[in-house]
C-alpha positions as a Markdown table, in Angstrom:
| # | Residue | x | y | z |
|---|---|---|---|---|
| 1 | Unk | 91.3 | 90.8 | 5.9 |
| 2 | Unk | 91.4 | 87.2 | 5.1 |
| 3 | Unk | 94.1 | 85.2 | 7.1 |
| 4 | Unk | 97.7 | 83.8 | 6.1 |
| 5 | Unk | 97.4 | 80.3 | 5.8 |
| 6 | Unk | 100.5 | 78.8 | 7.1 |
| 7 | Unk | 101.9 | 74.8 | 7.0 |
| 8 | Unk | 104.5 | 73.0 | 8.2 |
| 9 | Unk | 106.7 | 70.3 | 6.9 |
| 10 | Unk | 108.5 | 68.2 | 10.1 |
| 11 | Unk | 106.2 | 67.3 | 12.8 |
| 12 | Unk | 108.7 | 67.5 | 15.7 |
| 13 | Unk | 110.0 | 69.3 | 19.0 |
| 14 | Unk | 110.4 | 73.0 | 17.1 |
| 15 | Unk | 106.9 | 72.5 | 15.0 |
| 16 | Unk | 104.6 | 71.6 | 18.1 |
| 17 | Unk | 106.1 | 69.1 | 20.7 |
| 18 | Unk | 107.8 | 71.1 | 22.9 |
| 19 | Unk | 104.5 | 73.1 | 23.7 |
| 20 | Unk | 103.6 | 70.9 | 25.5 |
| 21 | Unk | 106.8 | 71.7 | 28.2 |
| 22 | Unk | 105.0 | 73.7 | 31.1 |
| 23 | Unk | 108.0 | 75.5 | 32.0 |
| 24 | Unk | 108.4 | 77.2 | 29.0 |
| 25 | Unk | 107.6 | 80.6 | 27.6 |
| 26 | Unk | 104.7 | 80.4 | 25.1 |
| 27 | Unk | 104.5 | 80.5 | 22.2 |
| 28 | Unk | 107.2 | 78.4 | 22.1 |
| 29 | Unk | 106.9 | 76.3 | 18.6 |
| 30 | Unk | 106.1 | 76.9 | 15.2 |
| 31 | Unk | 102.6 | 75.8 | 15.4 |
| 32 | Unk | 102.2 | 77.3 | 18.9 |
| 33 | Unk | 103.4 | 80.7 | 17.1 |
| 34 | Unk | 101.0 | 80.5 | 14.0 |
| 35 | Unk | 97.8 | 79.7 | 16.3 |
| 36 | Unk | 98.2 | 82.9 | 18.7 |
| 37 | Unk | 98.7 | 84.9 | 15.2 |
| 38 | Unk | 95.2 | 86.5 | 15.0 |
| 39 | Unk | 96.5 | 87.5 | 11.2 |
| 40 | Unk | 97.3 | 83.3 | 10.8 |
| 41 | Unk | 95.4 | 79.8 | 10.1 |
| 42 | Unk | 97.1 | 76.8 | 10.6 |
| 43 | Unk | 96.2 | 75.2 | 7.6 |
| 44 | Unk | 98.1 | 71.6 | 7.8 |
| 45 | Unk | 101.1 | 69.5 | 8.6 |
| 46 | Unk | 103.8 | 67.1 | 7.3 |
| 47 | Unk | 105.7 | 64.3 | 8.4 |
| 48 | Unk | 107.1 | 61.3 | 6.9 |
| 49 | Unk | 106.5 | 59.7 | 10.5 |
| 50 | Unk | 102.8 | 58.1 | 11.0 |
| 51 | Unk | 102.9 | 59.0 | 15.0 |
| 52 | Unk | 104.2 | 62.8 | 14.4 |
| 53 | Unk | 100.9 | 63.2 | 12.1 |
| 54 | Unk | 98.7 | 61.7 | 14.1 |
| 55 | Unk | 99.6 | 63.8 | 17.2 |
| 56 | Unk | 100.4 | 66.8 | 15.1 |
| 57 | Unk | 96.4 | 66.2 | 13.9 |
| 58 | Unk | 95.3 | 65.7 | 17.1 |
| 59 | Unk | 96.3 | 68.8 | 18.9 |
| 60 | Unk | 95.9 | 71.1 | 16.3 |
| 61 | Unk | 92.8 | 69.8 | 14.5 |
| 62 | Unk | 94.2 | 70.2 | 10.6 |
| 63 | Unk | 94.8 | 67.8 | 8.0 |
| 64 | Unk | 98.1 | 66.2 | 7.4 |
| 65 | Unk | 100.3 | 64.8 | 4.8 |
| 66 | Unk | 103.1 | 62.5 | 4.3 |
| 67 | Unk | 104.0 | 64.3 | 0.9 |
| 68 | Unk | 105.0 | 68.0 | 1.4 |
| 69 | Unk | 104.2 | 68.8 | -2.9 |
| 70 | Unk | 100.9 | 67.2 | -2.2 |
| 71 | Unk | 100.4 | 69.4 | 1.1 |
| 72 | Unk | 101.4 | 72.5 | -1.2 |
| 73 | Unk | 99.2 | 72.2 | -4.0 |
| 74 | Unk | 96.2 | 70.9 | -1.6 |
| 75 | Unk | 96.7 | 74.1 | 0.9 |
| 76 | Unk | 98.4 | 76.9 | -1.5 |
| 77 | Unk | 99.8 | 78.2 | 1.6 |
| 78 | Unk | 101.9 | 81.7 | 1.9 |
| 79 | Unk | 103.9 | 81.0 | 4.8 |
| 80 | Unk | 105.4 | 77.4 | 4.9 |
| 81 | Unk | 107.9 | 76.8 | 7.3 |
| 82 | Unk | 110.7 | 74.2 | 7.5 |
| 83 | Unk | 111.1 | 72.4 | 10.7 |
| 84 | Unk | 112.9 | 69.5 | 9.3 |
| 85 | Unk | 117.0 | 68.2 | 9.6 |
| 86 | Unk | 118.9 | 70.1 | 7.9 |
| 87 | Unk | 120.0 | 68.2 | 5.3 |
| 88 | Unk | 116.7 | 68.6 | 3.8 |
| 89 | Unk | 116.1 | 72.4 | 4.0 |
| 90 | Unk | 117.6 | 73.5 | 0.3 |
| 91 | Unk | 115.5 | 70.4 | -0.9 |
| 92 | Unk | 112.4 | 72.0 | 0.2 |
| 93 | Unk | 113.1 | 75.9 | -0.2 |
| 94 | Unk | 113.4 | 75.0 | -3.6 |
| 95 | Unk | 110.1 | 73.3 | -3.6 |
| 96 | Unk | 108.8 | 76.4 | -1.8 |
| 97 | Unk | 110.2 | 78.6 | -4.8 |
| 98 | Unk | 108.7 | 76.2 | -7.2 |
| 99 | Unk | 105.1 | 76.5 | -5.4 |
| 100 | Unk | 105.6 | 80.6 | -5.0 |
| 101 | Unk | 105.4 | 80.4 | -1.6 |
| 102 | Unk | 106.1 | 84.0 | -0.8 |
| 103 | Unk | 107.9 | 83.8 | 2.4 |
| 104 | Unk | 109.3 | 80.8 | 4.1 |
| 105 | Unk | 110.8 | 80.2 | 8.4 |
| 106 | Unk | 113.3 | 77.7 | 7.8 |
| 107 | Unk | 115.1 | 76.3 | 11.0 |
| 108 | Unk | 118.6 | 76.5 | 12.2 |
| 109 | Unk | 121.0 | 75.7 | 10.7 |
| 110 | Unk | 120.0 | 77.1 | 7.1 |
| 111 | Unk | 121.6 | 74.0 | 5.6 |
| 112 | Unk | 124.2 | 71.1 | 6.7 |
| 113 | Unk | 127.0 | 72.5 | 4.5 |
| 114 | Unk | 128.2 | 75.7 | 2.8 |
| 115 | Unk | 127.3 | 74.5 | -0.4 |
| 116 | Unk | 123.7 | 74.5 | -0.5 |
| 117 | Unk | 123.3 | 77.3 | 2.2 |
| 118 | Unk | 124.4 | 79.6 | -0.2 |
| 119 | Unk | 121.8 | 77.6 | -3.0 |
| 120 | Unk | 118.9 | 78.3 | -0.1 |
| 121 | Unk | 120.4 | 82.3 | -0.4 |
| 122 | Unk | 120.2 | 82.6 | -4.0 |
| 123 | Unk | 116.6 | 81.3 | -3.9 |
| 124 | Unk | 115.8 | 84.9 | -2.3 |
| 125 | Unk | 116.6 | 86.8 | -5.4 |
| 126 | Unk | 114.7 | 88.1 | -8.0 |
| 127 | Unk | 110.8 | 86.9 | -7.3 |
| 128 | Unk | 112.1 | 84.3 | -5.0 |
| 129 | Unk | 110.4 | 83.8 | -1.1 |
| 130 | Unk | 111.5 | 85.8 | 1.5 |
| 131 | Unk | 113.9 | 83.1 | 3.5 |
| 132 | Unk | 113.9 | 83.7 | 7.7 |
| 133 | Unk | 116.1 | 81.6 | 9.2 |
| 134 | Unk | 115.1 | 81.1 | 12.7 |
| 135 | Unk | 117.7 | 82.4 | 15.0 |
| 136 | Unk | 115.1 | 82.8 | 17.1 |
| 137 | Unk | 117.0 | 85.5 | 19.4 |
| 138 | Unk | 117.1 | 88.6 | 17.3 |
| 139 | Unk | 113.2 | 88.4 | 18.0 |
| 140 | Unk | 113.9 | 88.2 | 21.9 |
| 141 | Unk | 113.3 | 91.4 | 23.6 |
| 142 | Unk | 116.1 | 91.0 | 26.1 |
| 143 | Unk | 118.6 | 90.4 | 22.9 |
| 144 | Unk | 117.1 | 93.7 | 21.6 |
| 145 | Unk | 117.7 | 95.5 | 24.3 |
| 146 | Unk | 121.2 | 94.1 | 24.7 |
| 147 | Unk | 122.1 | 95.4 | 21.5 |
| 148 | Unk | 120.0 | 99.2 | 22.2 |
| 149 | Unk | 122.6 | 99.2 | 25.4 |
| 150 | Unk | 125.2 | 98.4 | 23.6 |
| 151 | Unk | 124.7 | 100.9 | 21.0 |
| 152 | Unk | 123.7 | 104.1 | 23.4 |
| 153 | Unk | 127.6 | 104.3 | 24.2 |
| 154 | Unk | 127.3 | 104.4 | 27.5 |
| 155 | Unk | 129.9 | 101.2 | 28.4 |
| 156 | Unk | 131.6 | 102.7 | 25.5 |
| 157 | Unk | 133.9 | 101.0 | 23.0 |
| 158 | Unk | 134.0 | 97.1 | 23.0 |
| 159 | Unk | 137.3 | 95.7 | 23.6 |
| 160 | Unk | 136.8 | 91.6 | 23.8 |
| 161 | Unk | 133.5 | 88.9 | 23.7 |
| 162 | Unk | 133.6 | 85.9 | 25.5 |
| 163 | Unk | 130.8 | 83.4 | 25.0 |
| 164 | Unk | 130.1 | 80.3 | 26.5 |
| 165 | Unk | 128.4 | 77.0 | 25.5 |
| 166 | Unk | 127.4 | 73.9 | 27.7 |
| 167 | Unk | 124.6 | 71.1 | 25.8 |
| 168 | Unk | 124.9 | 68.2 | 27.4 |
| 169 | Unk | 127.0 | 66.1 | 29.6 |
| 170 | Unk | 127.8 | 63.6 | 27.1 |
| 171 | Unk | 127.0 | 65.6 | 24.2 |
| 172 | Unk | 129.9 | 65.9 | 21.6 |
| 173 | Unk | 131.1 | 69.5 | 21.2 |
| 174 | Unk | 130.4 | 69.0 | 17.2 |
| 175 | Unk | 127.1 | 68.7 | 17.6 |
| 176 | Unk | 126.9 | 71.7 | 20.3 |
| 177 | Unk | 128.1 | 74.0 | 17.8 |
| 178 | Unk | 126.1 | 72.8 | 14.9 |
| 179 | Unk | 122.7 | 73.1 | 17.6 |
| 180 | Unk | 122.8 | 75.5 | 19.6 |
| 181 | Unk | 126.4 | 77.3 | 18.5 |
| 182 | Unk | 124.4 | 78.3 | 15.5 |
| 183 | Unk | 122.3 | 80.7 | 17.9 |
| 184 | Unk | 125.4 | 81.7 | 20.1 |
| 185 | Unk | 127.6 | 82.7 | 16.5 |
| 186 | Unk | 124.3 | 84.4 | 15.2 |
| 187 | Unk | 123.6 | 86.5 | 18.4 |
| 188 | Unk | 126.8 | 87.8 | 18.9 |
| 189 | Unk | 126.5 | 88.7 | 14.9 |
| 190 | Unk | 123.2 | 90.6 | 15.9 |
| 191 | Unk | 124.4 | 92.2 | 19.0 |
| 192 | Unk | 127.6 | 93.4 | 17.5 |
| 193 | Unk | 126.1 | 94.3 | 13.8 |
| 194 | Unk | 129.4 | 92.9 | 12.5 |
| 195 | Unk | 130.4 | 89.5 | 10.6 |
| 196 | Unk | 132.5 | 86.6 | 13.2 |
| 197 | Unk | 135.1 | 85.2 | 11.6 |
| 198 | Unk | 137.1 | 82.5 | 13.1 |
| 199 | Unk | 141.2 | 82.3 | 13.9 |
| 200 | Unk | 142.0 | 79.1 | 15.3 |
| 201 | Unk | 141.0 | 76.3 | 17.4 |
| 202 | Unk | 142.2 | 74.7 | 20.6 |
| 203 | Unk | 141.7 | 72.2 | 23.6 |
| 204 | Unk | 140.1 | 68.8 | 23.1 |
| 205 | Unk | 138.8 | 67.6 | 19.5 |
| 206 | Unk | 135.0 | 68.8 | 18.7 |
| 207 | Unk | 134.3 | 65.2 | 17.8 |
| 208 | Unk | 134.7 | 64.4 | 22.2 |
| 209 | Unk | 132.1 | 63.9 | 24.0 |
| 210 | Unk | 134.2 | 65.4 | 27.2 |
| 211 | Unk | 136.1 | 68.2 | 27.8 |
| 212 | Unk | 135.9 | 71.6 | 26.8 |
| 213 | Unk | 137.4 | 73.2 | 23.3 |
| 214 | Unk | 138.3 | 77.6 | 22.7 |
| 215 | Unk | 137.4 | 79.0 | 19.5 |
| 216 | Unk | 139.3 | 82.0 | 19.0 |
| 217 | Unk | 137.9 | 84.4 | 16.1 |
| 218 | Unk | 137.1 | 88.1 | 15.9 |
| 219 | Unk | 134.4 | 90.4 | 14.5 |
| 220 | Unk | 134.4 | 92.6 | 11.6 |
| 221 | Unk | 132.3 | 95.1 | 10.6 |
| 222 | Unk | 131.2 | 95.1 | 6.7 |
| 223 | Unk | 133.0 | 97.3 | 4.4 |
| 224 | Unk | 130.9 | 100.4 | 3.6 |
| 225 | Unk | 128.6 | 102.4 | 5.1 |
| 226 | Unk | 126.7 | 100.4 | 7.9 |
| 227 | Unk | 123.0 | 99.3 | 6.8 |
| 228 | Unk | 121.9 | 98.7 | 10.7 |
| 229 | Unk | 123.8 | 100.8 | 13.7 |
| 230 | Unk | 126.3 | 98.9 | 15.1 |
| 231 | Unk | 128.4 | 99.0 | 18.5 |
| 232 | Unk | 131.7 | 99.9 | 17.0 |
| 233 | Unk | 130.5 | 103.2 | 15.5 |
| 234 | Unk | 132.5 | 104.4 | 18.7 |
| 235 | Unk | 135.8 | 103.2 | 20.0 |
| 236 | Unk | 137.5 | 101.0 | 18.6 |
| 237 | Unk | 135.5 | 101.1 | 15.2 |
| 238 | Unk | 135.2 | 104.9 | 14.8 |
| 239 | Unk | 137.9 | 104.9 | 11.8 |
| 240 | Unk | 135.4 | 103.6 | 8.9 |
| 241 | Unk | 138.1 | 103.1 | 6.5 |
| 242 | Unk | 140.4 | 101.1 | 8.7 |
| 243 | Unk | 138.0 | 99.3 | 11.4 |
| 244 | Unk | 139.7 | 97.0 | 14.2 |
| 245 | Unk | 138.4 | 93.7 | 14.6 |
| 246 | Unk | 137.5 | 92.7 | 17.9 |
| 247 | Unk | 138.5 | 89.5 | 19.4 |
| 248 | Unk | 135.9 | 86.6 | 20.1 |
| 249 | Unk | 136.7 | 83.3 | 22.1 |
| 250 | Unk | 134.1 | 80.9 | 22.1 |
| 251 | Unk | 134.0 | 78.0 | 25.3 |
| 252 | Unk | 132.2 | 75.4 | 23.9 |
| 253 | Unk | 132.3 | 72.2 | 26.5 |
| 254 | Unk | 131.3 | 68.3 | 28.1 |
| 255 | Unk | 131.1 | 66.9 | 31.4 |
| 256 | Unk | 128.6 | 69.4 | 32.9 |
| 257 | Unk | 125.8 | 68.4 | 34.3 |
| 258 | Unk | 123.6 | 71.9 | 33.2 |
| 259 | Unk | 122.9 | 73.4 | 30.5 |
| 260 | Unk | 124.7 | 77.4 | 29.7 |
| 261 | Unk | 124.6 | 80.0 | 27.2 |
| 262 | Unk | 126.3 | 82.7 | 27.7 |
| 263 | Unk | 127.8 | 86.0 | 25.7 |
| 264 | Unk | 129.5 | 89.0 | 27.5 |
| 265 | Unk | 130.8 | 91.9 | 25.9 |
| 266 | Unk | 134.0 | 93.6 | 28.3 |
| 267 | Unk | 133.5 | 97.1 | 27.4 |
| 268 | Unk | 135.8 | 100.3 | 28.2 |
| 269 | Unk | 133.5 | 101.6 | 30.4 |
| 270 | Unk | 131.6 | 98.4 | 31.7 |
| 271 | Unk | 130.6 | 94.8 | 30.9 |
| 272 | Unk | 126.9 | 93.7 | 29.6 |
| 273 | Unk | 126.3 | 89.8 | 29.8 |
| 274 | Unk | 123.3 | 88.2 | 28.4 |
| 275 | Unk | 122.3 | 84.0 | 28.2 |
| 276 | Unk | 119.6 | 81.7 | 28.8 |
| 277 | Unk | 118.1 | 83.6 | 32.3 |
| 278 | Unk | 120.6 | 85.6 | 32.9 |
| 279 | Unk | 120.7 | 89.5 | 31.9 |
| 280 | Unk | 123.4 | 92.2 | 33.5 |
| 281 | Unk | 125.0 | 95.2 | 32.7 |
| 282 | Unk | 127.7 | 96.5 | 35.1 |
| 283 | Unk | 129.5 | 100.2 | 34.4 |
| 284 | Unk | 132.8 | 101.9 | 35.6 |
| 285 | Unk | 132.3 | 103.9 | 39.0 |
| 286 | Unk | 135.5 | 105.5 | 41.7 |
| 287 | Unk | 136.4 | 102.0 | 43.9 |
| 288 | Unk | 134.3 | 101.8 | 47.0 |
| 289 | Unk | 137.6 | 99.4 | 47.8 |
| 290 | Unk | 141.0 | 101.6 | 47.0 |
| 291 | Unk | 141.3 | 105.1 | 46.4 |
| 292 | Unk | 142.3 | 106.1 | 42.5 |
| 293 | Unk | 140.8 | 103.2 | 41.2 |
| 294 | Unk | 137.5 | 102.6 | 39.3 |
| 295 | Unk | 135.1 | 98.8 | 39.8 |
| 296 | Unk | 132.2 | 98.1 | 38.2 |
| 297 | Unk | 129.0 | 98.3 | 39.9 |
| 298 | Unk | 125.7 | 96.5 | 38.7 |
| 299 | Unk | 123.2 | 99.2 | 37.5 |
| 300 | Unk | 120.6 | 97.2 | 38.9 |
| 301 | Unk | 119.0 | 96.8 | 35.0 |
| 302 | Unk | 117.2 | 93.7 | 34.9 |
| 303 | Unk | 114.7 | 91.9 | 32.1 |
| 304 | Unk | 111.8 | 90.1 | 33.3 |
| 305 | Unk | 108.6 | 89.0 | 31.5 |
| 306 | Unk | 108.1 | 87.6 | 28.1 |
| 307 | Unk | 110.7 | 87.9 | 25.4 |
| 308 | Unk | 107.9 | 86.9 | 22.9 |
| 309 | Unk | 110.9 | 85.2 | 20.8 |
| 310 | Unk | 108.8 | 83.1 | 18.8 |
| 311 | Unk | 105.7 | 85.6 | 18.4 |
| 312 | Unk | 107.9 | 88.8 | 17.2 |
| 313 | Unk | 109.5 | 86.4 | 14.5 |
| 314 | Unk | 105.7 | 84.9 | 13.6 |
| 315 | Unk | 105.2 | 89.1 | 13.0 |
| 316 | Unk | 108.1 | 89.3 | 11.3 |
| 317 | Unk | 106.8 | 86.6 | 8.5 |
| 318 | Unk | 103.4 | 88.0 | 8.4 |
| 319 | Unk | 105.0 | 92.2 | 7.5 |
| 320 | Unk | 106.8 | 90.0 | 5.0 |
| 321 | Unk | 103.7 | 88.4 | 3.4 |
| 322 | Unk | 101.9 | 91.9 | 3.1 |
| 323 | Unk | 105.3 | 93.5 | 2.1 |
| 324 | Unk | 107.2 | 91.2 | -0.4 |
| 325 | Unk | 109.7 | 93.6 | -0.4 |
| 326 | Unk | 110.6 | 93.8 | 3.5 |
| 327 | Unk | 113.9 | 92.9 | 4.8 |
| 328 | Unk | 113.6 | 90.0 | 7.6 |
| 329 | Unk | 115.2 | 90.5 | 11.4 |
| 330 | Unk | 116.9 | 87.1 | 10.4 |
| 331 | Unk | 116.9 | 86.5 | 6.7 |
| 332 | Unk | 118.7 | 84.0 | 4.6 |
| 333 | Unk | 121.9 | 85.7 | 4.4 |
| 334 | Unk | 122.2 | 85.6 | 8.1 |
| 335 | Unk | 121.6 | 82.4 | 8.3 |
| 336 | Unk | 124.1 | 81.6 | 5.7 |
| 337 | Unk | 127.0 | 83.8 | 7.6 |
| 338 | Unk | 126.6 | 81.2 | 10.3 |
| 339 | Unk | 127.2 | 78.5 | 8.0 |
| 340 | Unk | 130.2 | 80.3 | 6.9 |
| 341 | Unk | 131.9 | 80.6 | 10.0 |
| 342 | Unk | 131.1 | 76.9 | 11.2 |
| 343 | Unk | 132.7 | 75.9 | 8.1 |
| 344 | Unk | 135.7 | 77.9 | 8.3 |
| 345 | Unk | 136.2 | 75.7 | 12.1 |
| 346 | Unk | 138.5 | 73.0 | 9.7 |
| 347 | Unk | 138.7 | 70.6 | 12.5 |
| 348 | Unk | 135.2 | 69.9 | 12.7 |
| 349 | Unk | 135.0 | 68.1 | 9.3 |
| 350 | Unk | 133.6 | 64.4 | 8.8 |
């Protein structure tokens, strides 16, 4: 079978840079993804930046462009991803309709604004490409088996989530939650199987570059019959017709010298917590410290090894190019459900 030609438009840290980090797990870029693909070829590259296509051409050994119509028409591709600020993703989905590229990766956040995220979403209907967004943890195989735990019943229903986000010393909360919150609202979407809708905001202004701000929101599972199991099937969420939503606060903060990302999920019967190297699920046993009480007691559960994050959502493209009818892990409607939560934050505004 002949191979999926892939290219790339944005040259950067998430196309190919950061492969080059020896302490990461690898595949850890776009490029890095398409080049262990045995079904893929790296076909080219573009940048607007002279240096970024130099190294881009040097590492990889392909051709590249400063014009991504001319890299389109030159290459014919059908997998073109989007590694590019965000302001410019609808601008090239669109292009990738125009082309009939059949399935695009497109980086977080879909878009800048609500406005043309839900443009990049309508490009999916009809004959339109298959859209992933790359919220790169619903491919990670300690996020999927997060959400199996979660779903066996066995902590039972969940009663609260807490999450946790720490980017930077000096980094201002805004931009936190527009980088990485993207991932932290999307995974606790995935792990639940339920839409986060936010309540109110409080602590410091997300425009500070110090000091730490609580986003209080809750989730709520979709009206109808569920298309994917979800958590709350028990519980709290057995009523169908008159679901409860489950509260959500959201630490997003300065000042720390470290980086943390962190969701836990306090359960009836126990507490899982997953996050960048961290991985535990605790459950309700009799008190080894007071008599008629229960504690919870680590069950000793632990992930090691590859998560294969960016290779299971390489996969996930490449079942969509030999299936144009294939629903995505991550497609562009979950991409734009993160859009419309950070949105519905007011304060953050410009």
């Amino acid at each position: 079978m002949e191979k999926i030609k892939a290219a790339i438009i944005g040259l950067g840290r998430i196309a190919s840079l950061l492969e080059d980090d020896a302490l990461r797990e690898k595949p850890c870029t776009h490029a890095g993804a398409i080049a262990a693909n045995d079904d893929c070829v790296l076909a080219a590259g573009c940048d607007i930046d002279e240096e970024r296509r130099r190294l881009f051409a040097e590492k990889w050994q392909v051709p590249v462009y400063a014009d991504a119509a001319e890299m389109l028409r030159e290459q014919n591709p059908l997998l073109f991803v989007i590694a590019t600020h965000p302001d410019s993703h609808y601008f090239y989905c669109r292009l990738a309709s125009q082309y009939k590229i059949p399935v695009v990766i497109c980086e977080k956040p879909l878009a800048d604004n609500i406005s043309e995220a839900r443009k990049i979403a309508r490009l999916c209907e009809g004959d339109g490409p298959v859209i992933i967004t790359n919220h790169e943890r619903r491919y990670s195989r300690d996020y999927i088996r997060a959400k199996e735990i979660l779903g066996e019943g066995k902590l039972g229903s969940v009663l609260s989530v807490r999450a946790c986000l720490y980017m930077g010393k000096t980094t201002r909360l805004l931009d936190q939650l527009w980088h990485d919150g993207t991932h932290l609202a999307d995974a606790i979407m995935f792990l639940s199987g339920a839409r986060l809708k936010h309540r109110r905001l409080w602590g410091v202004k997300l425009k500070q570059r110090s000091g730490t701000a609580w986003l209080e929101g809750s989730l709520h599972r979709e009206k109808g019959p569920p298309s994917i199991p979800v958590i709350f099937e028990i519980g709290a969420w057995r009523d169908h017709c008159n679901p409860a939503p489950i509260p959500v606060i959201i630490e997003i903060g300065a000042g720390r010298d470290y980086l943390a990302f962190e969701i836990e999920f306090s359960c009836e019967k126990g507490r899982l917590r997953i996050g960048n190297g961290v991985f535990e699920v605790f459950e309700s046993v009799p008190s080894p410290y007071a008599e008629k009480f229960r504690s919870l007691k680590n069950t000793g559960e632990i992930f090691c090894g590859p998560t294969g994050y960016f290779a299971n959502m390489l996969k996930d493209a490449v079942s969509c190019v030999h299936d144009s009818s294939r629903k995505p892990r991550s497609g562009a409607l979950d991409g734009l459900r993160v859009i419309e939560y950070l949105n519905s934050i007011k304060p953050w505004r410009r």
